[in-house]
C-alpha positions in Angstrom: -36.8 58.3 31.0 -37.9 61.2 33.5 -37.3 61.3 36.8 -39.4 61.8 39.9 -38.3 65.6 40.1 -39.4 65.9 36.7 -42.2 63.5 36.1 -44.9 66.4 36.5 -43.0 69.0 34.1 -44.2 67.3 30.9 -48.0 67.7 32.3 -47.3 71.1 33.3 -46.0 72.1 29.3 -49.2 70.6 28.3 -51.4 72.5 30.5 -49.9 75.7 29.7 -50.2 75.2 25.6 -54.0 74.3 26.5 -54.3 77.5 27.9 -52.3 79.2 25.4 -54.4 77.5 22.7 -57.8 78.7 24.8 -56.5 82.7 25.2 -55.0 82.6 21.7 -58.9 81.1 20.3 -60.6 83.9 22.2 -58.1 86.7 20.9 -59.1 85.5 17.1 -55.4 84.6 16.3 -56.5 81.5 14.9 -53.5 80.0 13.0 -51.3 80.5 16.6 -53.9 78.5 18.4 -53.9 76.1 16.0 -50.5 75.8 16.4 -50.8 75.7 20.3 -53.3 72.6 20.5 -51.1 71.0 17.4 -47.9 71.4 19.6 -49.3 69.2 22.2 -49.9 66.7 20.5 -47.0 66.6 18.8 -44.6 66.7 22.1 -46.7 64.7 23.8 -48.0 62.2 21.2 -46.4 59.5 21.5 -46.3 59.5 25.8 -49.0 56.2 25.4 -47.7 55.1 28.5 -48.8 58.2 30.3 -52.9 58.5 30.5 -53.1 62.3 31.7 -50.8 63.3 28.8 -53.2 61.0 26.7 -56.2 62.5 28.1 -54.3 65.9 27.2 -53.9 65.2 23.6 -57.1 64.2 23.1 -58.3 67.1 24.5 -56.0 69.3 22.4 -56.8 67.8 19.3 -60.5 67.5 20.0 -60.3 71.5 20.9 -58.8 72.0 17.3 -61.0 70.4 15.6 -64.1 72.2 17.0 -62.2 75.5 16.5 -61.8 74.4 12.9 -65.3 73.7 12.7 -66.0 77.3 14.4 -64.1 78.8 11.5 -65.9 77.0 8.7 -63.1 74.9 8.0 -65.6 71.6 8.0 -62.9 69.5 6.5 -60.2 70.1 7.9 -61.8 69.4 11.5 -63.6 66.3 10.1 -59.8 65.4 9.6 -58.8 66.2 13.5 -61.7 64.2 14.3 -61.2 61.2 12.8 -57.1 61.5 13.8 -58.8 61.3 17.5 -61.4 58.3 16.5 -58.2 56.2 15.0 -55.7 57.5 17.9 -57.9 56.9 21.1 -60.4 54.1 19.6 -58.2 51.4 21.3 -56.8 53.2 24.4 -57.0 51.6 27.2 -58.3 53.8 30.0 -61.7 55.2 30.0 -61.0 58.8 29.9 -59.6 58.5 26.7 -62.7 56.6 24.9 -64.9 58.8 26.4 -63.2 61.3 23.8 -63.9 59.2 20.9 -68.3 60.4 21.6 -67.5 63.7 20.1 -65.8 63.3 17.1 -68.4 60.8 16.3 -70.6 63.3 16.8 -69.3 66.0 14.9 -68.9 63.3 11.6 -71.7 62.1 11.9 
C-alpha cells in the first residue's frame, strides 16, 4: 500500500512517461515512444482502484494506438484499440468510458 507522502508519486511517473512518450513521437524515435506509452500501462495497469492512473492508461494506450496508426501500422493499433474497448468498457467512472468513443472510432 502507499502512503500519504507517496500517494502522488505514482501519478507523477505516469505523467512524466506521457511526456516522454509525446517528445520521443515528435523526435520520430518511434519504437522508444512506443515503449514509453507501453510502460505506463504496464506499471500502472493494474492500479483499478486508482481512476487518474486509469484515466492515464487509457490515455497512454489510446496515444499508441493513434501513433501506430500514424505509422501505417493499421493492425497493430486496431489491436491497442480494442485492448482499450475490453479494458475500460466496464470501468466505473466516466472519464474512463469516455475513452472507449475513440477506439470505436478508429475500428470502425
Amino acid at each position: 500500500m502507499v502512503d500519504a507522502a507517496h500517494a502522488d508519486e505514482p501519478i507523477e511517473v505516469a505523467k512524466a512517461l506521457l511526456a516522454l512518450g509525446a517528445q520521443l513521437e515528435s523526435q520520430r524515435r518511434d519504437g522508444p515512444a512506443i515503449a514509453a506509452y507501453d510502460a505506463v500501462a504496464t506499471r500502472f495497469g493494474e492500479f483499478t482502484d486508482d481512476a487518474k492512473l486509469q484515466e492515464m492508461v487509457a490515455v497512454a494506450l489510446l496515444r499508441k494506438g493513434l501513433f501506430l496508426a500514424h505509422l501505417e501500422r493499421r493492425r497493430e493499433a486496431i489491436a491497442v484499440f480494442e485492448g482499450v474497448i475490453t479494458r475500460f468498457a466496464g470501468a466505473r467512472d466516466q472519464r474512463s468510458r469516455n475513452h472507449l468513443a475513440l477506439p470505436m472510432f478508429h475500428i470502425g
